[in-house]
N, C-alpha and C positions, 0 to 999 in steps of 0.2 A: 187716347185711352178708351177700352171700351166700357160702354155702362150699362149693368146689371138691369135688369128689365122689375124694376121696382116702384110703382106708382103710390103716392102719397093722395089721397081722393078725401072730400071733404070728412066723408065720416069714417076712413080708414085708411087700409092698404091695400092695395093688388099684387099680390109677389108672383112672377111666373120662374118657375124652377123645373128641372132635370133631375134623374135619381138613377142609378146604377143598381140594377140587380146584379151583381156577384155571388155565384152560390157555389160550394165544393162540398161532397159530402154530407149535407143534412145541414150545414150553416149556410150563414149570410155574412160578407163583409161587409162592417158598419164602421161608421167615426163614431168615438167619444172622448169627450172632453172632461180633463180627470175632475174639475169642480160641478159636473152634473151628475145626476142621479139616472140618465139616459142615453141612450145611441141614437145615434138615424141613420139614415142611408147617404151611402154614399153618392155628392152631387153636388148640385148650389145652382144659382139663379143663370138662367138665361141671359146672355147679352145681346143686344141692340143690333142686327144686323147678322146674328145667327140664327139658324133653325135647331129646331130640339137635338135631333141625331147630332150635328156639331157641337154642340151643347154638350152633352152627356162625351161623347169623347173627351173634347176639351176638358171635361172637370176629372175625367180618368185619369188622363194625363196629368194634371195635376196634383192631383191628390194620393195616388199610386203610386206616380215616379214611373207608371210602364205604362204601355200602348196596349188599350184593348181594341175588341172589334164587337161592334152590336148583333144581335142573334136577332132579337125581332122586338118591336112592342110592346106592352105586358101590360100598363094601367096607365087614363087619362084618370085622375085622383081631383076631384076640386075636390078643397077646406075650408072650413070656416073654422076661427079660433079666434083667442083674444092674445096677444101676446104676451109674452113674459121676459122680458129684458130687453134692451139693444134701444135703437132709434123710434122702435113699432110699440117699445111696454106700454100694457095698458090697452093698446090699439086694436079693431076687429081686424084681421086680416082673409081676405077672399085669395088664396092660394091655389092655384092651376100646375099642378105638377104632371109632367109624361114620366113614365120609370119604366125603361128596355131593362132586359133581359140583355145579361152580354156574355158572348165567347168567351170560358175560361179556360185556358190552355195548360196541359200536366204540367207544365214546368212556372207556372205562374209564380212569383213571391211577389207582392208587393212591399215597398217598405215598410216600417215598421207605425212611420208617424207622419206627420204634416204640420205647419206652421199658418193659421188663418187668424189676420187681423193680430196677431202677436201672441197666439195662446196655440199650446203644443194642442194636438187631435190625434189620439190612438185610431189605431188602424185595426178593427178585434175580428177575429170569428166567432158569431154568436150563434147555436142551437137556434134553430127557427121555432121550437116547440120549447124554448128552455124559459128561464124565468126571467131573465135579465128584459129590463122596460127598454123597448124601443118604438122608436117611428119609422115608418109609419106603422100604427098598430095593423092597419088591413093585413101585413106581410103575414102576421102569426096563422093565419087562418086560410088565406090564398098561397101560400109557397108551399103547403103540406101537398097541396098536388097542382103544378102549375099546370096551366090550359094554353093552350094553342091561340083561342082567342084574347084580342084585345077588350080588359073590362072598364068599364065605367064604375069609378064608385067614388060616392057623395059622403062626406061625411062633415058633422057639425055639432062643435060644441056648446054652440049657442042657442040651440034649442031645449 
């Protein structure tokens, strides 16, 4: 079995993770989970013996039900936060996310939902300028004109 690239470190966590940009139209496809108040991007952690690009496939495939194809790059995202539920509540976590930019094809549908850990996840298109809360926030502000280049951005709740 493979294993999520998830480190427990004395005084935190190191989570390494993949993100999907999906965009049609002026939206973004995101998960959300009908007991939270939020979306995120579509993705999840790295495993043990992959590289990013497999990575970020891999979680298309799973969580779409279809085979995408990567376009390019888009944001190396380190995070700092404190968690809020799961194995991490409470916990600082030091978060390393890569988030591509992917091929989205006219005839695209993905499914409607997905099953992670035993809890259903909508599959939404959301306005990238609308109101609905998601993550990563950077999206709201860098997808209104995407760049060509690969950015770095730091963010931190803990300051």
């Amino acid at each position: 079995m493979a294993q999520d690239i998830t480190v427990q470190m004395e005084n935190g966590w190191l989570n390494f993770r993949v993100g999907a940009i999906v965009m049609r139209d002026g939206k973004i496809l995101m998960a959300k989970e009908p007991s939270q108040d939020h979306a995120y991007s579509v993705g999840g952690r790295v495993q043990m013996g992959e590289n990013t690009r497999q990575a970020v496939l891999r979680e298309c495939r799973e969580e779409l039900g279809v085979p995408l194809e990567i376009d390019r790059l888009g944001f190396v995202h380190e995070n700092f936060f404190v968690a809020k539920g799961g194995k991490m509540d409470g916990s600082v976590v030091y978060e390393l996310a890569f988030f591509y930019y992917m091929k989205v094809p006219d005839d695209f549908e993905p499914r409607p939902a997905f099953a992670e850990k035993g809890t259903r996840v909508e599959l939404v298109w959301i306005p990238i300028d609308g109101d609905v809360k998601y993550y990563p926030t950077f999206f709201r502000r860098e997808l209104l004109h995407p760049s060509r280049e690969v950015k770095h951005i730091v963010e931190s709740e803990l300051e």
